[in-house]
C-alpha positions in Angstrom: -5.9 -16.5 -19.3 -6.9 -13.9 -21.5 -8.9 -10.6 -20.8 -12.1 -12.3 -22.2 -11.7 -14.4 -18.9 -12.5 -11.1 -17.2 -16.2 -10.9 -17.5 -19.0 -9.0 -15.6 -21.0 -11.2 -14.0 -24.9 -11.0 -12.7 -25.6 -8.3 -10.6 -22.8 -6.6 -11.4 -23.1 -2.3 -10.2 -23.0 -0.9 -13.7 -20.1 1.9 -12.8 -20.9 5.2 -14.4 -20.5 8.9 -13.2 -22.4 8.6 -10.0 -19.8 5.2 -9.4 -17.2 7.8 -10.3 -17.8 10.5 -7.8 -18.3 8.4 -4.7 -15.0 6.2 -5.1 -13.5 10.0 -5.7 -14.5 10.9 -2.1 -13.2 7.5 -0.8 -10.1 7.6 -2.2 -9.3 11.3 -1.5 -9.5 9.9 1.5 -6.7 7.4 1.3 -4.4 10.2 -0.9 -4.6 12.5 2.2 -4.0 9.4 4.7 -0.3 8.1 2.1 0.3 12.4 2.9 0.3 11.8 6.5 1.8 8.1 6.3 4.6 9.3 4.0 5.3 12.7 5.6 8.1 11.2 7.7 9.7 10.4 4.7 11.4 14.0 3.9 11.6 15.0 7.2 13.7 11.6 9.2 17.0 13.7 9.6 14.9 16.6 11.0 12.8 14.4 13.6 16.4 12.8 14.3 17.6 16.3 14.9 14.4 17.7 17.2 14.2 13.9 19.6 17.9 13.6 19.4 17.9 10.1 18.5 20.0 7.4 16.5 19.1 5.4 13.1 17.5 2.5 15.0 15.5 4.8 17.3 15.0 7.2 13.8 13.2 3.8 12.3 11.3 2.8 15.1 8.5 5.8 14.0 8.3 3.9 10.9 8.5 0.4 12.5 5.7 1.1 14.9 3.5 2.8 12.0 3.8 -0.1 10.0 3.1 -2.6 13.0 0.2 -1.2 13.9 -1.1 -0.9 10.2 0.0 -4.3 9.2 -1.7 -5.8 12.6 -4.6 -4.0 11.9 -5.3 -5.3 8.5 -7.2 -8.3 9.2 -9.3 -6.9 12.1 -10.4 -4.0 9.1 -10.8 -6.2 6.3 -13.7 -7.9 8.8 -14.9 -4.2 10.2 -15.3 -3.3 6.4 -17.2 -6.4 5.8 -19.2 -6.1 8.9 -20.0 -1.8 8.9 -19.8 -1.5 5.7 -17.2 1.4 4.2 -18.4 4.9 5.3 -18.4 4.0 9.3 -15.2 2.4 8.7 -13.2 5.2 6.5 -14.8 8.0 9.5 -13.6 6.4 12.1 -10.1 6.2 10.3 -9.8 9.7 9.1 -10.7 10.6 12.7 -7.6 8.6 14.2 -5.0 9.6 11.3 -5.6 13.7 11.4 -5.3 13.2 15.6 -2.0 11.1 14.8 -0.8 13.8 12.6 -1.3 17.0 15.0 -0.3 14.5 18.0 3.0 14.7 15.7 3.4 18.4 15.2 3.2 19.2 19.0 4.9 16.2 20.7 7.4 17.7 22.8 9.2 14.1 23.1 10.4 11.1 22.0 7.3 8.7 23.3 4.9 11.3 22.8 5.7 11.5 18.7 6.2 7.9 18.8 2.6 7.4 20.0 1.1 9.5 17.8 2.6 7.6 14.7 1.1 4.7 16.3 -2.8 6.4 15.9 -1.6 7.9 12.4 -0.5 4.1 11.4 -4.0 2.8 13.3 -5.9 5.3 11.5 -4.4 4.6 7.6 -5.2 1.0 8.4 -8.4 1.2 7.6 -8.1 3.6 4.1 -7.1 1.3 1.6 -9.2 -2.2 1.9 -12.1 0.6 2.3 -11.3 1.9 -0.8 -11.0 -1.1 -2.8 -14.2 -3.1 -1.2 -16.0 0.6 -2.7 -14.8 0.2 -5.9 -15.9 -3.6 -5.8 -19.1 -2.4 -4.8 -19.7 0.5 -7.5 -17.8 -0.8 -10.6 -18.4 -4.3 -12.8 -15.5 -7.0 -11.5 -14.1 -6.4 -14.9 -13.3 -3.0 -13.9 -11.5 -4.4 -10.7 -7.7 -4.2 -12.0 -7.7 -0.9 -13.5 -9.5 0.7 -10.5 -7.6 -0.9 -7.7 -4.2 0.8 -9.4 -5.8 3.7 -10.1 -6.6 3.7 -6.3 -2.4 2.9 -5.6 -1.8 5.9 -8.2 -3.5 8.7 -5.9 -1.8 7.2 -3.1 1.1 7.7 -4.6 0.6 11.0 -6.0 0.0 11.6 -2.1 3.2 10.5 -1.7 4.3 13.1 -4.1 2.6 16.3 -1.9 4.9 15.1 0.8 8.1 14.9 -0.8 7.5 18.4 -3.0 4.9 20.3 -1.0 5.8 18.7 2.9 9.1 19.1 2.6 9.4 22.4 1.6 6.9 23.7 4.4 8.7 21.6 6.8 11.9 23.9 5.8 9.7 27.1 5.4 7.6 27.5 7.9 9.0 25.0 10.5 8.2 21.8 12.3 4.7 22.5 14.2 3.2 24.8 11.8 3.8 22.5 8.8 2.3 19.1 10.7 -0.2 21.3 11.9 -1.1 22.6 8.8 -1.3 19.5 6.7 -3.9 17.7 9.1 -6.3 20.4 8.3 -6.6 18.0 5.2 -7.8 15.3 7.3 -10.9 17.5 8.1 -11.8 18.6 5.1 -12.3 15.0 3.7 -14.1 13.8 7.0 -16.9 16.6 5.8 -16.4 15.7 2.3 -17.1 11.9 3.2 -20.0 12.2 6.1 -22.3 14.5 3.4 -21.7 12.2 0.1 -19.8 8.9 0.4 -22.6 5.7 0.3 -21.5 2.3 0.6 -23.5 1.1 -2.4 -25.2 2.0 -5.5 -29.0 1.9 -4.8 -30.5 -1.4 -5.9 -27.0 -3.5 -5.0 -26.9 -3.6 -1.4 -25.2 -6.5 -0.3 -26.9 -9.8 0.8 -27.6 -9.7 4.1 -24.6 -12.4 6.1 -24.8 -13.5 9.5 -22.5 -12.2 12.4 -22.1 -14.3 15.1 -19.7 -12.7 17.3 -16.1 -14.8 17.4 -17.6 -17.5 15.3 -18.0 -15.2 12.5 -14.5 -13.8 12.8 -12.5 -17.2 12.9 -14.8 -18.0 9.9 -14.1 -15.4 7.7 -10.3 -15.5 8.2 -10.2 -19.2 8.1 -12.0 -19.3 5.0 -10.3 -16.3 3.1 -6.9 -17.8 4.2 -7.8 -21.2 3.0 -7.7 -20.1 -0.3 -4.7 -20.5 -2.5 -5.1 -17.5 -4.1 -5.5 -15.1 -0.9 -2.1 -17.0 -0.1 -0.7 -16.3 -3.0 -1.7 -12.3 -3.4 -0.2 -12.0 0.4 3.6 -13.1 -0.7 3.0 -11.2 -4.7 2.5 -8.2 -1.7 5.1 -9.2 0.1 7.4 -9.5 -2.1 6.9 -6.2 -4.3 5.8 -3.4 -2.1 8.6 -3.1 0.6 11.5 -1.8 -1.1 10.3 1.1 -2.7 8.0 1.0 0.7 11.5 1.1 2.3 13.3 4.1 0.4 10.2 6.3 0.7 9.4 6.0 4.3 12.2 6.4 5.4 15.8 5.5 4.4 15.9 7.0 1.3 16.9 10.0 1.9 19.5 9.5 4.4 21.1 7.1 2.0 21.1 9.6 -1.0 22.6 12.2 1.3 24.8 10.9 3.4 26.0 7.8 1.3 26.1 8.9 -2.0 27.2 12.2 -1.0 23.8 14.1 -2.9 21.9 18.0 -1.3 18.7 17.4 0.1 17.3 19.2 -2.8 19.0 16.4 -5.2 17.6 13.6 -3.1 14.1 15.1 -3.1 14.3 15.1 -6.7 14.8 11.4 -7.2 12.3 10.2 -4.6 10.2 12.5 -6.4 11.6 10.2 -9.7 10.5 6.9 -7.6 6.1 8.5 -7.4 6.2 9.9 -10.8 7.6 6.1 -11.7 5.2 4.9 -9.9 1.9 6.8 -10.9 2.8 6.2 -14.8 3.7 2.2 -14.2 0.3 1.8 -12.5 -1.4 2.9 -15.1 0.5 0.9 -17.9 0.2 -2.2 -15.5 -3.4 -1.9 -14.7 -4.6 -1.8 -18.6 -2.1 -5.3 -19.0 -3.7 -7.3 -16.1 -7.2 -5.9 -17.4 -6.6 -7.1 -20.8 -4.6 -10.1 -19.8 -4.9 -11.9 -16.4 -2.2 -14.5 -17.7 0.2 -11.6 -17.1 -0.3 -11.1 -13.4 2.9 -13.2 -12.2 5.3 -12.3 -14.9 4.3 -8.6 -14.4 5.3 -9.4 -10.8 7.8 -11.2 -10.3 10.1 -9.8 -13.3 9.5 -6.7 -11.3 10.9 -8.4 -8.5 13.9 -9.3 -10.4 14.6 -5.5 -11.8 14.9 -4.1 -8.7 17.1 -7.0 -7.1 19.4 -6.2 -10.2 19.1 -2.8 -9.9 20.4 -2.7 -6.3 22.7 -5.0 -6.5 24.5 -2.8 -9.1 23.9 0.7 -7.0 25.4 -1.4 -3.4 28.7 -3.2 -5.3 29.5 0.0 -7.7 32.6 0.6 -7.1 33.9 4.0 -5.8 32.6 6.4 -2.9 29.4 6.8 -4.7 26.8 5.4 -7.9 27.3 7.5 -10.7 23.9 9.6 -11.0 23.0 7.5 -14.1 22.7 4.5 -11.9 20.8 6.2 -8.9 18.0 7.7 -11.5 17.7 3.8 -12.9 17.3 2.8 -9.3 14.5 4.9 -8.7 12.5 4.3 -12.0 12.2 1.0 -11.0 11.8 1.3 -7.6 8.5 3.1 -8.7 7.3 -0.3 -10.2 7.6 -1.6 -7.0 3.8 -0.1 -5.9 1.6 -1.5 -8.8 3.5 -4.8 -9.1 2.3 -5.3 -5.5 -1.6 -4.2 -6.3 -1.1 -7.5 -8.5 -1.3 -9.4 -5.4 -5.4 -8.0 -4.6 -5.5 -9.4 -8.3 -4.8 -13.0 -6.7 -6.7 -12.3 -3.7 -10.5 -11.0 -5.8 -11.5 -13.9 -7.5 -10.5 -16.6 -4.6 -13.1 -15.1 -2.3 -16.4 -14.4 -2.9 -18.3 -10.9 -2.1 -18.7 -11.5 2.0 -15.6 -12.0 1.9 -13.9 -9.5 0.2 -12.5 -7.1 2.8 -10.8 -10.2 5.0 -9.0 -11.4 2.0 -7.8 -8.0 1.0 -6.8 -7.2 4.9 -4.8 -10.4 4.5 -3.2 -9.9 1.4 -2.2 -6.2 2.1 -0.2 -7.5 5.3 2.1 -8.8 3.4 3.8 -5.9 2.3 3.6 -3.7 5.3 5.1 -6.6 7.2 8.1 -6.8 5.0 8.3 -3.7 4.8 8.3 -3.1 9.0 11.1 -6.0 8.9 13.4 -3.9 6.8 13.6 -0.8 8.3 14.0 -2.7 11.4 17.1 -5.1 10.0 18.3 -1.4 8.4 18.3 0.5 11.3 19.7 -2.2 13.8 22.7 -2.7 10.9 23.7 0.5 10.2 24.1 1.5 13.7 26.2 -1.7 14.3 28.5 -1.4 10.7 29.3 2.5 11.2 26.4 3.6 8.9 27.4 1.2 5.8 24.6 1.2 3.5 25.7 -1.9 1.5 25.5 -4.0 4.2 22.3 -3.1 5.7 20.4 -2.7 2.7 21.8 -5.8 1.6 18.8 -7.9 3.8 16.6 -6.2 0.6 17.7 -9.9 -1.4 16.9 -12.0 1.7 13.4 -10.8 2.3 12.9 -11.1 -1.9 14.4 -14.6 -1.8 12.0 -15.8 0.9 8.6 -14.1 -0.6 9.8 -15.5 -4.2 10.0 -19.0 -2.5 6.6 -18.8 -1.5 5.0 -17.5 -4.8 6.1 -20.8 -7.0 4.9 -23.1 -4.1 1.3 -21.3 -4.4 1.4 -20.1 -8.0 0.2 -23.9 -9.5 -2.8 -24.5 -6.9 -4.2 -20.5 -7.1 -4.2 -21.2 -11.2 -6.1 -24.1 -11.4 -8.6 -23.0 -8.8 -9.2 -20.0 -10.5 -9.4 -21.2 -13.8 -12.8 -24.2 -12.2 -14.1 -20.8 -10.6 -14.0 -18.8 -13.6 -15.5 -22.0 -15.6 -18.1 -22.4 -13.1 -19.2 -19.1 -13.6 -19.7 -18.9 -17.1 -21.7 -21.9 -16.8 -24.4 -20.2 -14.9 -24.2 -17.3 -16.6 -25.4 -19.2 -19.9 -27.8 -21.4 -17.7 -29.7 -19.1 -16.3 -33.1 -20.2 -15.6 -36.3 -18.3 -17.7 
């Protein structure tokens, strides 16, 4: 399918400045909420060191986070479609800057790991806000490129933790630096309650009805009926959890302490893995604009690089990977992000407007559950191997093996549905009645 097939279509919000300055305020929002998500990231041997706890203790934070953001996915994607965006991204940006002071004063174990848990509750409900505003204020056409744009400030977020966070963290101290950061979380909430609107004027949504649990079994039945929700959920899956993975959380352990680099070294190639990332978004979202037939090479080739790639960095032979090999590793780790925004490609065009928040909730589970699975599998192996690395990260190729199982069952049905849609559509575009 070529990027002709991408069309707008009637009723379409016509984008423009005004389009541009309130999906700016929304997705502020989500860059401040990857800060706060990611922030654990650079500083998982320091939280070891303040809770005195072990690697599978150390990965329950992120485990937890992740649980409660992947099992709130669904339940936002029908909030967003229900309140509409604004109510939803307040009430989130309230719960993740409370998570993220909770963190800077918990003087325990439970106490930090609860506040993770309203940090991860919180985030929940940034992202499929984010992308049902940019449905509503851009042209469909526009839907690829903005969607990655949306997954490059998240990961330029990302970035402000591992170069700004971190070196606070080691500057100024533990409190003071969680403390400091959430202060973020309020400027946004004022930044969003004075000029975020759900709509441009002229487009409001037609009106659906709610009917209590009815309406909820609906919307997810529906969405998940849908080959091509299906199919954007395992493209998720599939993509997203090993860079996920490295950035949350192990990482950085595994540059230090088994391939033997400084915390300053490490920090530079996570740093590598954003910067990757933010420049691959961008080259990926102008191919799926253009060309829609690319969507599942883009993905699952990207797939393949990274099984390759740490396959090679886990069997080198020798105490460590040459640097060569780890600076490869992170480059394409970094493609790991907008190859798994390809999956909301899947997920737009099998679900119509009403519907767009569910099938996004669904499809971004997928990720966020792998991901959740892996640092769990991680933590429980290197704690029962004596810290080896090669084994535990090793259940990387079984997760990939079962999400690319999934994709080829799907890919045939989600094709051929979309192409009747997209010919359906262009029917009654030319037909419209005088």
């Amino acid at each position: 399918m070529s990027g002709s097939s991408t069309v707008s279509l009637p009723g379409d919000p016509p984008g423009g400045r005004r389009a541009i300055a309130v999906w700016c305020i929304g997705v502020a929002v989500y860059f401040v909420a990857v800060i706060f998500r990611t922030s654990l990231g650079v500083a998982g041997l320091d939280a070891a060191d303040r809770f005195h706890v072990n690697a599978s203790a150390l990965s329950t934070f992120s485990i937890l986070q992740l649980l409660v953001y992947a099992g709130m996915q669904i339940p936002v994607g029908l909030l967003v479609d229900r309140l509409g965006t604004k109510k939803v991204l307040t009430i989130g940006v309230v719960l993740f800057t409370a998570g993220q002071l909770g963190f800077a004063f918990s003087p325990s174990y439970g106490t930090a790991l609860a506040s993770r848990a309203l940090l991860g509750c919180g985030d929940a409900m940034t992202f499929i806000s984010v992308l049902r505003l940019g449905t509503r204020w851009f042209p469909a056409r526009r839907g690829p490129m903005v969607a990655q744009l949306a997954g490059l400030v998240g990961m330029a977020g990302n970035l402000v933790s591992t170069l700004v966070l971190a070196r606070l963290l080691h500057g100024v101290g533990w409190t003071a630096a969680f403390a400091g950061s959430a202060v973020a979380g309020l400027v946004v909430l004022v930044l969003l309650l004075l000029f975020l609107k759900d709509h441009p004027e002229g487009h409001e949504p037609e009106p659906f009805p709610h009917q209590g649990a009815a309406y909820v079994r609906r919307q997810i039945a529906a969405s998940w009926r849908e080959p091509g929700t299906r199919l954007g959920l395992w493209v998720h899956f599939t993509t997203q959890f090993p860079a996920m993975v490295f950035l949350l959380l192990w990482g950085l352990p595994f540059l230090v302490q088994a391939q033997g680099l400084t915390r300053a070294e490490a920090g530079e190639l996570l740093t590598l893995v954003v910067l990757s990332n933010m420049l691959i978004g961008l080259v990926y979202g102008q191919v799926v604009a253009r060309h829609h037939a690319a969507r599942l090479p883009l993905a699952l080739s990207t797939v393949a690089a990274t099984a390759v790639v740490w396959a090679a960095t886990l069997v080198y032979p020798g105490d460590h990977a040459p640097t060569w090999l780890l600076v490869v590793l992170c480059a394409v780790l970094g493609a790991c992000g907008p190859a798994s925004m390809i999956g909301f490609d899947f997920a737009r065009p099998a679900n119509p407007p009403e519907r767009q928040g569910t099938a996004s909730g669904i499809t971004n589970m997928g990720g966020f559950v792998a991901s959740m699975t892996t640092l769990f599998a991680i933590g429980v192996l290197l704690d029962a191997t004596g810290d080896n690395y090669a084994i535990a990260f090793s259940v990387v190729f079984v997760l990939q093996a079962v999400g690319i199982t999934q994709i080829l069952r799907l890919r045939t049905r989600a094709a051929r549905l979309e192409r009747e849609r997209l010919v359906a559509s262009r029917v009654e575009t030319v037909h419209v009645p005088a």
